[in-house]
N, CA and C atoms as a LAMMPS dump frame, in Angstrom:
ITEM: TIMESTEP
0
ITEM: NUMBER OF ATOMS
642
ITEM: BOX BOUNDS ff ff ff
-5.0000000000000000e+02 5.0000000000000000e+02
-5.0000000000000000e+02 5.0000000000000000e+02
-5.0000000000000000e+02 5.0000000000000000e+02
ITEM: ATOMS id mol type element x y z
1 1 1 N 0.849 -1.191 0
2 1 2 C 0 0 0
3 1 3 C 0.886 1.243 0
4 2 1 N 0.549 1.993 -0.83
5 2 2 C 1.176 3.222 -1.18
6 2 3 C 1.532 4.451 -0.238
7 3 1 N 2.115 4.82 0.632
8 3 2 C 1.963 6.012 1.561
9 3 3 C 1.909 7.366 0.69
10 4 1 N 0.954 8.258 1.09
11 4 2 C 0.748 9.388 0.922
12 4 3 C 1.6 10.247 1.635
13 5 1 N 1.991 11.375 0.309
14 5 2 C 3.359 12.003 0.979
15 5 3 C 2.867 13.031 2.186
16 6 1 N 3.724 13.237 2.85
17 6 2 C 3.682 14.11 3.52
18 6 3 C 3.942 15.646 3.274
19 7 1 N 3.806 15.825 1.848
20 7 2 C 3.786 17.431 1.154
21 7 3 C 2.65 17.218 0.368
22 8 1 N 2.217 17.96 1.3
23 8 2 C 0.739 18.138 0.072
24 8 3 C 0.866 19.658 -0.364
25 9 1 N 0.071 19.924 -1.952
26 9 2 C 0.236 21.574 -1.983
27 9 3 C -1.544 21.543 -2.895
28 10 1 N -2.147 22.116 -2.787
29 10 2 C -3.199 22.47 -3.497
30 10 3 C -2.879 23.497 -4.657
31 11 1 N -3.397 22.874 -5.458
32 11 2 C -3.239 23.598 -7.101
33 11 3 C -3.954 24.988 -6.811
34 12 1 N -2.579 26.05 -7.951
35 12 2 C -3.252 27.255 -7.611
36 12 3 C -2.928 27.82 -6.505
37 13 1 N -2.438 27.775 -5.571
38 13 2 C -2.003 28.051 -4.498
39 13 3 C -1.236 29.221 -4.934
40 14 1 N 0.064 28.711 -5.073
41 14 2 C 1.188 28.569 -5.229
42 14 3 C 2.025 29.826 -6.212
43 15 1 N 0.948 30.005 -7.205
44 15 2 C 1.095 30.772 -8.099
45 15 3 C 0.508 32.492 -7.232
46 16 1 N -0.85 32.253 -6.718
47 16 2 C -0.91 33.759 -6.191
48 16 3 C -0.058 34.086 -5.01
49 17 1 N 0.77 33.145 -4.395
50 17 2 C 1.536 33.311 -3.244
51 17 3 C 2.816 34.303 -3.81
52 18 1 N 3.254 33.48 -5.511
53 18 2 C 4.402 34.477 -6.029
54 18 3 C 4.106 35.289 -6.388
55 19 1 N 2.845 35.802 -6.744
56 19 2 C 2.344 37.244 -7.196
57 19 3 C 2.313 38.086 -5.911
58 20 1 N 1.843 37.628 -5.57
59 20 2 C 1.483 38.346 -4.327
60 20 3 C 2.682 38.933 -3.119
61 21 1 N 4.019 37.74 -3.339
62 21 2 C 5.011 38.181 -2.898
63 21 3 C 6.026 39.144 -3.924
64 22 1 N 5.617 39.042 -4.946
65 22 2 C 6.052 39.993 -6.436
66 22 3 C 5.84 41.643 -5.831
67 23 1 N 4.682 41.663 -5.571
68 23 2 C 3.832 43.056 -5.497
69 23 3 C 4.204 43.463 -4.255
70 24 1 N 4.37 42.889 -3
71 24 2 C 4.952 42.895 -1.667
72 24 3 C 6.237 43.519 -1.895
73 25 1 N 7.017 42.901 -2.928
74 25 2 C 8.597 43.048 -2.847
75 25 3 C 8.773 44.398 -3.529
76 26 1 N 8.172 44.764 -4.825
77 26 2 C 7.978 46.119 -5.52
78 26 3 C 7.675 46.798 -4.476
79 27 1 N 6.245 47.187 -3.859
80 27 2 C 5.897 48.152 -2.777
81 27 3 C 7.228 48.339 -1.833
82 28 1 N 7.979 47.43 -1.141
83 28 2 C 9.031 47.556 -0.473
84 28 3 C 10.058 48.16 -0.841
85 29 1 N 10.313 47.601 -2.315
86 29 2 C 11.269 48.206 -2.633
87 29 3 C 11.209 49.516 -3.03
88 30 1 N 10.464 49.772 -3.775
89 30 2 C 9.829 51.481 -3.911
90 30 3 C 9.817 52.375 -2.921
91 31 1 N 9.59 52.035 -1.426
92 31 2 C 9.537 52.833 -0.542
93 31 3 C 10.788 53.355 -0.386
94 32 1 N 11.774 52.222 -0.394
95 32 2 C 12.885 51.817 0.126
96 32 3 C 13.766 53.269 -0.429
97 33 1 N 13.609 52.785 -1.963
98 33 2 C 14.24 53.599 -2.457
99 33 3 C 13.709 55.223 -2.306
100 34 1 N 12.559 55.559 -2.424
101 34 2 C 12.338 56.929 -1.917
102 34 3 C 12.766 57.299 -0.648
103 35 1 N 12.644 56.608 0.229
104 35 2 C 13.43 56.721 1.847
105 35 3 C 14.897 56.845 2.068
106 36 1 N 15.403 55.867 1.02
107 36 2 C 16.648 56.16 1.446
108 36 3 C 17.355 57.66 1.269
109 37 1 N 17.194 57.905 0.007
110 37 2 C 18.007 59.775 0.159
111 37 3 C 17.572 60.278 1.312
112 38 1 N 16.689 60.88 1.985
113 38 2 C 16.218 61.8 2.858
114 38 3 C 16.897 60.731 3.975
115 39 1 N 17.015 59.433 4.545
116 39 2 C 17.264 59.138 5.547
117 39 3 C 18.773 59.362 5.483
118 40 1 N 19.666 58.847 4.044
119 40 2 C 20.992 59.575 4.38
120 40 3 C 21.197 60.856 4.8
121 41 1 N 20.346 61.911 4.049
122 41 2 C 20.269 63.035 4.139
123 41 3 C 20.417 63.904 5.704
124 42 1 N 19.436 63.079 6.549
125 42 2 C 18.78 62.935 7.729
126 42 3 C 20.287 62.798 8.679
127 43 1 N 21.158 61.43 8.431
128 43 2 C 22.25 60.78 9.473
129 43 3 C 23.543 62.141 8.803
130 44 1 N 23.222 62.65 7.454
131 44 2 C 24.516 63.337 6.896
132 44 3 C 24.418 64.817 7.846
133 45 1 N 23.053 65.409 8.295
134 45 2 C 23.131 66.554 8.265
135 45 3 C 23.085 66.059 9.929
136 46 1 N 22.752 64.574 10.84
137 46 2 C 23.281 64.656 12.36
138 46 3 C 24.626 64.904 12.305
139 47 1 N 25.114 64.02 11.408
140 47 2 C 27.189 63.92 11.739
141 47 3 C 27.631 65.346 11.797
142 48 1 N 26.979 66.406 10.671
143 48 2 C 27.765 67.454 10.537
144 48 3 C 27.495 67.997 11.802
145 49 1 N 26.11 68.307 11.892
146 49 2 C 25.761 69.333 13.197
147 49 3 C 26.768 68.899 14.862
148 50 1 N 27.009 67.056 14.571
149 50 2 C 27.16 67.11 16.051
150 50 3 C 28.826 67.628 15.814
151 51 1 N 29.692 67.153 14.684
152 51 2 C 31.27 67.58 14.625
153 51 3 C 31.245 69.15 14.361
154 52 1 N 30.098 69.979 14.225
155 52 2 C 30.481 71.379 14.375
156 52 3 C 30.293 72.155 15.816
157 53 1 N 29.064 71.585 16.277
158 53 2 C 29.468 71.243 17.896
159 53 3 C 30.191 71.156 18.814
160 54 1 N 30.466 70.528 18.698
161 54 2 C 32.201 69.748 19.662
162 54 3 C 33.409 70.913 18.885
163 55 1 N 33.315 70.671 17.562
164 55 2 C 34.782 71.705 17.237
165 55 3 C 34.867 73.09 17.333
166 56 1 N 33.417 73.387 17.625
167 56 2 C 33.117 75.312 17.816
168 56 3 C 33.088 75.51 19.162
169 57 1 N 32.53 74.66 20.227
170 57 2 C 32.379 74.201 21.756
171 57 3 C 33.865 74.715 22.225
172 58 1 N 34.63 73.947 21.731
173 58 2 C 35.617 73.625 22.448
174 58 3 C 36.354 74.935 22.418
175 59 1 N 36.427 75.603 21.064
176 59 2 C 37.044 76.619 20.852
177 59 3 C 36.771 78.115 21.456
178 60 1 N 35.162 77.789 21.624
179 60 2 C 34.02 78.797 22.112
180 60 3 C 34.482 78.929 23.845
181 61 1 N 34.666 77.901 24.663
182 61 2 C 35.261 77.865 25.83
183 61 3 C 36.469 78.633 26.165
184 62 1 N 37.93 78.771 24.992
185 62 2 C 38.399 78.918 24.969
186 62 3 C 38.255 80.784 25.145
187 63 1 N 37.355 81.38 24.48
188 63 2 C 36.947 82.619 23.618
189 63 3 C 36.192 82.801 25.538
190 64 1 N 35.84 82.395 26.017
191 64 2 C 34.757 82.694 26.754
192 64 3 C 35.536 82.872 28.419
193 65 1 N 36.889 81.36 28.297
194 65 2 C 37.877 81.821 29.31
195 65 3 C 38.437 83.177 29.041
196 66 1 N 38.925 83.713 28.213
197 66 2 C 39.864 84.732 28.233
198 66 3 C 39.134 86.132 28.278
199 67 1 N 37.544 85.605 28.258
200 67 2 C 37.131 86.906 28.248
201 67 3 C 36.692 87.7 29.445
202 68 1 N 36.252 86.111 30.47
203 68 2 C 36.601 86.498 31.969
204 68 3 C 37.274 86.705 32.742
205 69 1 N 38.611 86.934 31.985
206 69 2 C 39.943 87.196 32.755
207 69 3 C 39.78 89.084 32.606
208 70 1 N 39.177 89.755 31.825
209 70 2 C 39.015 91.306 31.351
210 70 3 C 39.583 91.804 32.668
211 71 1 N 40.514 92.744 32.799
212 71 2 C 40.556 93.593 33.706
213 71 3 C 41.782 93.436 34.919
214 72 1 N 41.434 91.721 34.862
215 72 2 C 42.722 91.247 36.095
216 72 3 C 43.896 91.767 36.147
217 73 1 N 44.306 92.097 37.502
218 73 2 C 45.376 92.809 37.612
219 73 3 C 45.937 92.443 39.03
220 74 1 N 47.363 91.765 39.232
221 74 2 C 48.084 91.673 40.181
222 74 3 C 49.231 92.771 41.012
223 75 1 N 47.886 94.015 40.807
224 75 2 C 48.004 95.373 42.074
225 75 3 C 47.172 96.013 41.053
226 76 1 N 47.46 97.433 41.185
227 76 2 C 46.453 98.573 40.581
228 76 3 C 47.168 98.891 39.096
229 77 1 N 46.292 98.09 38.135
230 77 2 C 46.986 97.949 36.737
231 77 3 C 46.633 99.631 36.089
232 78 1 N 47.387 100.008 35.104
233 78 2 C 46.857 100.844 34.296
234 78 3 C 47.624 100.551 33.157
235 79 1 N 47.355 100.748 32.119
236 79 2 C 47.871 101.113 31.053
237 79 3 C 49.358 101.721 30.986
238 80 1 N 50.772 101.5 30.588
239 80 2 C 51.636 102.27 31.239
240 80 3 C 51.522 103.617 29.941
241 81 1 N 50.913 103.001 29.026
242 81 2 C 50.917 104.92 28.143
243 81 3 C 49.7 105.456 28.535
244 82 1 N 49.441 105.349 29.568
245 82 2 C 47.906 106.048 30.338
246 82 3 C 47.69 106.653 31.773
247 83 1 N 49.3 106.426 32.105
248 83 2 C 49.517 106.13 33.686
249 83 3 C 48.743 107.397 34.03
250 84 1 N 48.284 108.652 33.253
251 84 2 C 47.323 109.499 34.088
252 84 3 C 45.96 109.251 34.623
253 85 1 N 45.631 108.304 33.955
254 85 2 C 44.398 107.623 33.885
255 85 3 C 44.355 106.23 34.556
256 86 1 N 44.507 105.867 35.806
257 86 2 C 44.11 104.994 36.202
258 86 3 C 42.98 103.813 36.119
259 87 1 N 42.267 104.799 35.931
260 87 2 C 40.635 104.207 36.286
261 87 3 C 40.371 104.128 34.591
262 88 1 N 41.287 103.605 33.715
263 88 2 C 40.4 103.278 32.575
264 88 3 C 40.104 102.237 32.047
265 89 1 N 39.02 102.614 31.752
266 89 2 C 38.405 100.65 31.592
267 89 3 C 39.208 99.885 30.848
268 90 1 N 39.789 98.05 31.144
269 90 2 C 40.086 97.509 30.344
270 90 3 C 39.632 96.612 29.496
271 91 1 N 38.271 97.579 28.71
272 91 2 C 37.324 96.923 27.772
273 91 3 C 37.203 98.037 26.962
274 92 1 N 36.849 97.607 25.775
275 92 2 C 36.746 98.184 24.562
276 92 3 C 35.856 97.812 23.754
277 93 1 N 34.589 98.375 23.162
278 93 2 C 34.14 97.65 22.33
279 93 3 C 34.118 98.601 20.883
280 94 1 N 34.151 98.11 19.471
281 94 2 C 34.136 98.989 18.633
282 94 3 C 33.767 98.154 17.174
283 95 1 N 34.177 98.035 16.021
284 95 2 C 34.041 97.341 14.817
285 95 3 C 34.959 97.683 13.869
286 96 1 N 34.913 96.619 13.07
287 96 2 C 36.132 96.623 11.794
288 96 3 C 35.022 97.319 10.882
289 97 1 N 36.277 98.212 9.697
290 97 2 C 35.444 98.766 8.751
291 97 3 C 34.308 98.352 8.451
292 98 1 N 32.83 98.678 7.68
293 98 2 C 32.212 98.093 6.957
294 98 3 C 30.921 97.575 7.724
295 99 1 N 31.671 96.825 8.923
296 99 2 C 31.243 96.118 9.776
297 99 3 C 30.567 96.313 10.714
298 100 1 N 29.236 96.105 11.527
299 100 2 C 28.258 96.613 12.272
300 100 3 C 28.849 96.932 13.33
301 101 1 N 27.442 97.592 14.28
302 101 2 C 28.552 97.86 15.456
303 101 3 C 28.369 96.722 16.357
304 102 1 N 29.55 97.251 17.356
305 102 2 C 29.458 96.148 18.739
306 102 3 C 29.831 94.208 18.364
307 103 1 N 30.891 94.212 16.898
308 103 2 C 31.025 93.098 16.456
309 103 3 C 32.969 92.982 16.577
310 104 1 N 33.716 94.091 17.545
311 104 2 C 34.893 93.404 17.97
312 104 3 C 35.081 94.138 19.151
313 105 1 N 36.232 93.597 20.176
314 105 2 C 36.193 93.557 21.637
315 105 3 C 37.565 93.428 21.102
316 106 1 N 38.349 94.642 22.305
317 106 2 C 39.736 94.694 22.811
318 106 3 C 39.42 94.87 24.467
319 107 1 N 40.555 93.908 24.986
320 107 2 C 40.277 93.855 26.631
321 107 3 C 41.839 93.683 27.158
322 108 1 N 42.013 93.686 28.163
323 108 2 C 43.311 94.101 28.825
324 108 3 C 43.687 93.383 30.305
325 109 1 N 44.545 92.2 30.349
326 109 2 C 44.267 91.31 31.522
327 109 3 C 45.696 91.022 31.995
328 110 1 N 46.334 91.127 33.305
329 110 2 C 47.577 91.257 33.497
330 110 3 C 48.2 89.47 33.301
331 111 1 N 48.751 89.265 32.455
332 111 2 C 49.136 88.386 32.121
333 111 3 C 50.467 87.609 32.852
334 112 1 N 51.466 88.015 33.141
335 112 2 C 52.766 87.987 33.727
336 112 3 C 52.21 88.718 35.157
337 113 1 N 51.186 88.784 35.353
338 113 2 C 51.233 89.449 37.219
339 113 3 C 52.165 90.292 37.525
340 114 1 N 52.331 91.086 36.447
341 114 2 C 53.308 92.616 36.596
342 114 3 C 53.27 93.783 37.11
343 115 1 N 52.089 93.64 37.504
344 115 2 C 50.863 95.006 37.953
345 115 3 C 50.776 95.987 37.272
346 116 1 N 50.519 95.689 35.749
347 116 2 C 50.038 96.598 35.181
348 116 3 C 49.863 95.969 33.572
349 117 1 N 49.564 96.817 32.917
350 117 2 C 48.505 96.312 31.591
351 117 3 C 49.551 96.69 30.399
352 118 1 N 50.646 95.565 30.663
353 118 2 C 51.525 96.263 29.282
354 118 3 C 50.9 96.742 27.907
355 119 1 N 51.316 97.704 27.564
356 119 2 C 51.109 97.826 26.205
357 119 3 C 51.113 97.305 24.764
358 120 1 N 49.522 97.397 24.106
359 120 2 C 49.466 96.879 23.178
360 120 3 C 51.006 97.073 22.078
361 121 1 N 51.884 98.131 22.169
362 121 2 C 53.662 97.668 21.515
363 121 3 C 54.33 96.826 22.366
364 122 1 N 54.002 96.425 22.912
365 122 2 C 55.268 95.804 24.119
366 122 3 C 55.214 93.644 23.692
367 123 1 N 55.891 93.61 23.767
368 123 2 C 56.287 92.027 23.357
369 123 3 C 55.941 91.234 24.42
370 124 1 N 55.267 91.558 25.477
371 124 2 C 54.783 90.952 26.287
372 124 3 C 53.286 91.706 26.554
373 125 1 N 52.195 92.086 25.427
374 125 2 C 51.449 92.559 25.678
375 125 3 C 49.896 92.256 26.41
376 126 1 N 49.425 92.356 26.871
377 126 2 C 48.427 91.998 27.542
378 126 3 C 46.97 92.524 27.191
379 127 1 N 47.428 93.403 25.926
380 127 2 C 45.822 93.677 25.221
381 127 3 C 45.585 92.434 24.253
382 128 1 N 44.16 92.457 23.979
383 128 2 C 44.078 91.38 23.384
384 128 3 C 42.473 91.397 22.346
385 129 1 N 42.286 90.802 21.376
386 129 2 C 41.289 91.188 20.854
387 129 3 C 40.43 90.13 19.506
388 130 1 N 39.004 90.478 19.892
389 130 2 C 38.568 89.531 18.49
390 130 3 C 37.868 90.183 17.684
391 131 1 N 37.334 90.252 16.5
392 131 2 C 36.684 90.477 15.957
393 131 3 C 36.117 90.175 14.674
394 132 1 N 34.786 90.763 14.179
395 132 2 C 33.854 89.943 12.786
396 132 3 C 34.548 90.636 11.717
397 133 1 N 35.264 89.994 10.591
398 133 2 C 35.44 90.742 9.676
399 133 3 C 35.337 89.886 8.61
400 134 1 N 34.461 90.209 7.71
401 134 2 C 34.155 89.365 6.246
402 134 3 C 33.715 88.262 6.742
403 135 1 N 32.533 88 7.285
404 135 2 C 31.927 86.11 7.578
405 135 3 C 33.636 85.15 8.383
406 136 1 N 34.057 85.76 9.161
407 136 2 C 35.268 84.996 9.961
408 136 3 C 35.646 86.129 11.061
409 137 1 N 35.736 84.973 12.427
410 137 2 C 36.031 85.575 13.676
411 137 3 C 37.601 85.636 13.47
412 138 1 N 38.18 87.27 13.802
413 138 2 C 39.79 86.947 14.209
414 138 3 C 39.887 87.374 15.604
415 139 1 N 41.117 86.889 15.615
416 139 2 C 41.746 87.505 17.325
417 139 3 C 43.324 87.82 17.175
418 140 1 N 43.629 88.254 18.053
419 140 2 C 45.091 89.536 17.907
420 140 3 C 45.311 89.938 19.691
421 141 1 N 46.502 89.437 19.604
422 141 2 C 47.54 89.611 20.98
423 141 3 C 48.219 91.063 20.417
424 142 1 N 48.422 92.158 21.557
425 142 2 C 49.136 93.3 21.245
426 142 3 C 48.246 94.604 19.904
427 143 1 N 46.944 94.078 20.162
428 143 2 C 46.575 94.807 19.516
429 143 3 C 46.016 96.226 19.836
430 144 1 N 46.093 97.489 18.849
431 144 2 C 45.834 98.62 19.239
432 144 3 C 44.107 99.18 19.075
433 145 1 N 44.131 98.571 17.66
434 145 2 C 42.56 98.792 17.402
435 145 3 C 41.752 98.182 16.813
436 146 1 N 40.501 98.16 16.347
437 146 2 C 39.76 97.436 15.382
438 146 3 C 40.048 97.152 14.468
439 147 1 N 40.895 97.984 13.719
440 147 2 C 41.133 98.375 12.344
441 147 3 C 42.953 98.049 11.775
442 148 1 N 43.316 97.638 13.06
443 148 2 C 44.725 97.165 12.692
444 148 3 C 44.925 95.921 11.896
445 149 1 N 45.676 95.429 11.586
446 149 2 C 46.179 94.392 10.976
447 149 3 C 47.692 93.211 11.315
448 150 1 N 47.268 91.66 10.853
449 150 2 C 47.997 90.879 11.295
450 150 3 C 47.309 90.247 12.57
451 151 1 N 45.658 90.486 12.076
452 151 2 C 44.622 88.955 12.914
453 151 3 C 45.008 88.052 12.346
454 152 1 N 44.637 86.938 12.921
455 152 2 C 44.014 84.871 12.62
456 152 3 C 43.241 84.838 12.736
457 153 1 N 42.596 84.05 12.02
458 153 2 C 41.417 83.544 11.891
459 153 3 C 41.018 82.361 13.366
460 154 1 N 40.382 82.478 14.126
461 154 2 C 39.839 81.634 15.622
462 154 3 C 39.553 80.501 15.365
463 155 1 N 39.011 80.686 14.597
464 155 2 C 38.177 78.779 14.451
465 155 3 C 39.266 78.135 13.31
466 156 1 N 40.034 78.684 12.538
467 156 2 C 41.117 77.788 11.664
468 156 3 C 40.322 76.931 10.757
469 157 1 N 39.787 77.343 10.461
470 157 2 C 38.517 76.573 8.998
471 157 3 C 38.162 77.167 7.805
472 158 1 N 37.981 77.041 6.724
473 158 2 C 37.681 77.708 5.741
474 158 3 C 36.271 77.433 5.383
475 159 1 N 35.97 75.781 6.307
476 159 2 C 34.34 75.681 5.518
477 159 3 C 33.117 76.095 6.652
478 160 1 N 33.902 77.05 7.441
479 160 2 C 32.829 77.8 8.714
480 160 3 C 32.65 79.019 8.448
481 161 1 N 31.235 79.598 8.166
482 161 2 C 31.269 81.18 8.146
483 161 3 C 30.307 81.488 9.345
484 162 1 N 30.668 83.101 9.717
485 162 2 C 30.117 84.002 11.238
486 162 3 C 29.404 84.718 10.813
487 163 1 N 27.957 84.491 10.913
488 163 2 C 27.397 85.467 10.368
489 163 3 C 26.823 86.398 11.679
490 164 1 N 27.555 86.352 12.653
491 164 2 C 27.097 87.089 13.568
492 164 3 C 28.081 86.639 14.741
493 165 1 N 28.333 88.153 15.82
494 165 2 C 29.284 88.145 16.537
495 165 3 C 29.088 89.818 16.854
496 166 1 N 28.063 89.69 17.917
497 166 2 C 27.488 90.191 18.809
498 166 3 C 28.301 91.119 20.466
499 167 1 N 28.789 91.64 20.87
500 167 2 C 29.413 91.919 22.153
501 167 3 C 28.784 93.447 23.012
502 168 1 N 28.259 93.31 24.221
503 168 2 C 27.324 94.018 24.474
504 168 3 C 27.521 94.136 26.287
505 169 1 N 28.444 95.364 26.619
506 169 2 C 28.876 95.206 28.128
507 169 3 C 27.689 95.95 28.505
508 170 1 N 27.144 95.338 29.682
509 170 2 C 26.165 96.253 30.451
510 170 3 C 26.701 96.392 32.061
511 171 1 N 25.901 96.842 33.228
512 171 2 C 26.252 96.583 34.804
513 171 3 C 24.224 96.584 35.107
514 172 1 N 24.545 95.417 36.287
515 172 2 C 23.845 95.427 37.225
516 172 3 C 23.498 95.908 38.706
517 173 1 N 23.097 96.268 39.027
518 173 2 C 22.968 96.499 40.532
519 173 3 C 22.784 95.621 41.528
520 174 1 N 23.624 95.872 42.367
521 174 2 C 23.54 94.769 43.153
522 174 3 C 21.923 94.92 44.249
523 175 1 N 21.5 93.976 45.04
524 175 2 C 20.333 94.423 45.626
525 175 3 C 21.202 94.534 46.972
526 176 1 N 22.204 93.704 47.29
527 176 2 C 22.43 93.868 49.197
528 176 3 C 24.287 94.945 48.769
529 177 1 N 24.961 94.526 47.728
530 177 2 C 26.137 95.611 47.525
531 177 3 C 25.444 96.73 47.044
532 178 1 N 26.612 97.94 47.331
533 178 2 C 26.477 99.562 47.004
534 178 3 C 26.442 99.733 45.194
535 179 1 N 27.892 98.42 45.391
536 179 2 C 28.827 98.667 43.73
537 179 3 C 28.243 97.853 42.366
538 180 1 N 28.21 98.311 41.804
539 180 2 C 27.097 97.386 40.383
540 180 3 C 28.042 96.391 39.911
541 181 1 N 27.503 95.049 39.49
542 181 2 C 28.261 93.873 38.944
543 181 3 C 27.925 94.323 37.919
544 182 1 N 29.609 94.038 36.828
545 182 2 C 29.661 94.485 35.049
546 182 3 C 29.536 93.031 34.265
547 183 1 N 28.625 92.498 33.198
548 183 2 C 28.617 91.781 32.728
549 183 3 C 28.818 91.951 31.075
550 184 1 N 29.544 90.946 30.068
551 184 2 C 29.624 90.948 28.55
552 184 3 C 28.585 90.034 27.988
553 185 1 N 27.765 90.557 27.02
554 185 2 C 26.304 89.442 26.709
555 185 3 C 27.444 89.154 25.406
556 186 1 N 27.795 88.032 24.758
557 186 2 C 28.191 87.244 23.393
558 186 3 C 26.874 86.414 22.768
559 187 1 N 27.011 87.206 21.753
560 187 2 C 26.003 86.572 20.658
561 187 3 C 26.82 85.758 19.761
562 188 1 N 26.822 85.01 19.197
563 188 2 C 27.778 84.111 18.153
564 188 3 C 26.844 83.391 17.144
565 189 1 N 26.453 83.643 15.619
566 189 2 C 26.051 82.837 14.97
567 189 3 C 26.643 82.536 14.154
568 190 1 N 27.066 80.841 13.177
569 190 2 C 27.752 80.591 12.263
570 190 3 C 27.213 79.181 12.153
571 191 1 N 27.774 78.824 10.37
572 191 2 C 27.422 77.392 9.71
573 191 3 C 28.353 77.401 9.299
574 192 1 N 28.116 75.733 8.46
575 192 2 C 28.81 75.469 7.274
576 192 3 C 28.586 76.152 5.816
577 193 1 N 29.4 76.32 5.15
578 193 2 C 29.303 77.105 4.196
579 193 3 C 28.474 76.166 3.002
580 194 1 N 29.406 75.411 2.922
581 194 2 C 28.158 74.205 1.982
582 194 3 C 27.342 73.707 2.345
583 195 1 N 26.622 73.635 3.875
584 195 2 C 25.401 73.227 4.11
585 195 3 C 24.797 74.435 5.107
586 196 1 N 24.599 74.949 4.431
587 196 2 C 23.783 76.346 5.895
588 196 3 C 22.984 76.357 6.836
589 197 1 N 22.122 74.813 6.45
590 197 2 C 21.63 74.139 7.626
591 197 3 C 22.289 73.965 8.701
592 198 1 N 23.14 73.217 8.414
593 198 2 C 23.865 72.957 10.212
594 198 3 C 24.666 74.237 10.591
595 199 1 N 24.334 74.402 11.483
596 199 2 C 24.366 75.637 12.335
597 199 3 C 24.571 75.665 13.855
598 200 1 N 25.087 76.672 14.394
599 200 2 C 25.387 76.988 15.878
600 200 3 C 25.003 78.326 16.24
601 201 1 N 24.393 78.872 17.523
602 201 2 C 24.005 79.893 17.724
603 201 3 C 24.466 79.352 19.484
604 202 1 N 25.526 80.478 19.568
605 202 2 C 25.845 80.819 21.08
606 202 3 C 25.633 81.905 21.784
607 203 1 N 25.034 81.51 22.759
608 203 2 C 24.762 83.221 23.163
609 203 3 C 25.19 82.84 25.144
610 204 1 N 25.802 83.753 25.479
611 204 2 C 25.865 83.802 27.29
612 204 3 C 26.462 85.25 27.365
613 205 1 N 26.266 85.536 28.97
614 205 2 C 26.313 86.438 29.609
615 205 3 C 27.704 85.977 30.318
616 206 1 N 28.696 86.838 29.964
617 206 2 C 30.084 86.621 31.418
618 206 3 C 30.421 87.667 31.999
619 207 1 N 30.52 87.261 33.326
620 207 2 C 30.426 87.952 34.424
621 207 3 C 32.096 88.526 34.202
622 208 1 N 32.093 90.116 34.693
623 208 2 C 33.346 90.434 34.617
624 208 3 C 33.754 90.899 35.552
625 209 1 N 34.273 89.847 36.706
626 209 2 C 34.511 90.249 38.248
627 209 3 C 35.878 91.297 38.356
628 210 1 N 36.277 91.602 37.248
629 210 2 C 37.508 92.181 37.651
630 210 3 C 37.488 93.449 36.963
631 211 1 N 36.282 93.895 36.656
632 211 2 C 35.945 95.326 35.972
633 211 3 C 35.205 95.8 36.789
634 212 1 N 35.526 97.387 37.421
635 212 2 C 35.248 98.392 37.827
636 212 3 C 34.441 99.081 37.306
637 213 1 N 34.264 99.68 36.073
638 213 2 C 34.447 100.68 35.295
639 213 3 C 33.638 100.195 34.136
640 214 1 N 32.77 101.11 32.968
641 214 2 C 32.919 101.016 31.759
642 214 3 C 33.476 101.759 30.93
């Protein structure tokens, strides 16, 4: 006696199962392919945003230490081509040609604990300065003014532009002190140049414990 197999298939089956997985596999794949650009698109424009992040961060810290140092002085600093003038502020705010206002900062911080604020000529100078000029932040040791020359470029990139760089000293009043606390508001906006999407916008308030004066 004959055994009956143990694969049975019913006629007809078989055939709408491959159609049907035909039309399954098209729909899939169709999606697939419309999804994929925008999802690279999607992981291309996380990578950039988070490595402009971290590499503007780090540098931005840097920009943000030196700016709370304004004023420090190890005794009663002045300027030595100012020595009539004691009491003058060692903040500056002004702009490069062209350039809006309140978009570069010269500040003055005793560096060598000399007790006093060598001069922007002096080879050990202690003025110091950044500013917006043409879509790029510079900065300058020994500098005299806005408008001088022989900045660097801060961020060291060619594919980062600044489209903003903001500096804005105000004072507060204290409610229980006599003497008003002086603070610098930094605005900072910039992208990538080939993708203008990814972007950074910094903005804080630093406290400038070692300014008197505006």
């Amino acid at each position: 006696m004959l055994k009956r197999s143990i694969f049975f298939f019913s006629s007809g089956m078989m055939l709408m199962e491959c159609l049907f997985a035909m039309v399954m596999s098209g729909v899939l794949f169709l999606c697939i392919s419309r999804a994929y650009p925008q999802l690279m698109n999607t992981l291309l424009h996380s990578y950039q945003q988070h490595q402009l992040d971290i590499f503007l961060r780090e540098r931005l810290l840097v920009l943000e230490a030196q700016l709370r140092r304004t004023g420090y002085c190890q005794g009663d600093c002045a300027d030595i081509s100012q020595l009539k003038k004691p009491h003058t502020s060692p903040l500056k705010i002004g702009q490069y040609s062209y350039q809006e206002k309140n978009t570069c900062i010269i500040f003055a911080y005793d560096v060598n604990g000399n007790g006093r604020w060598d001069a922007p000529s002096s080879k050990e100078s202690d003025y110091f300065g950044y500013r917006l000029k043409n879509g790029q932040l510079e900065q300058l040791r020994g500098v005299q003014n806005c408008t001088s020359s022989g900045w660097q470029r801060f961020f060291e990139s060619h594919e980062i532009e600044v489209t903003e760089f903001i500096l804005r000293p105000y004072s507060r009043q204290h409610l229980i002190k006599e003497k008003p606390s002086f603070y610098l508001s930094v605005s900072l906006k910039c992208h990538l140049k080939q993708n203008t999407t990814v972007k950074l916008h910094y903005k804080n308030d630093i406290r400038l414990r070692n300014v008197t004066a505006l």
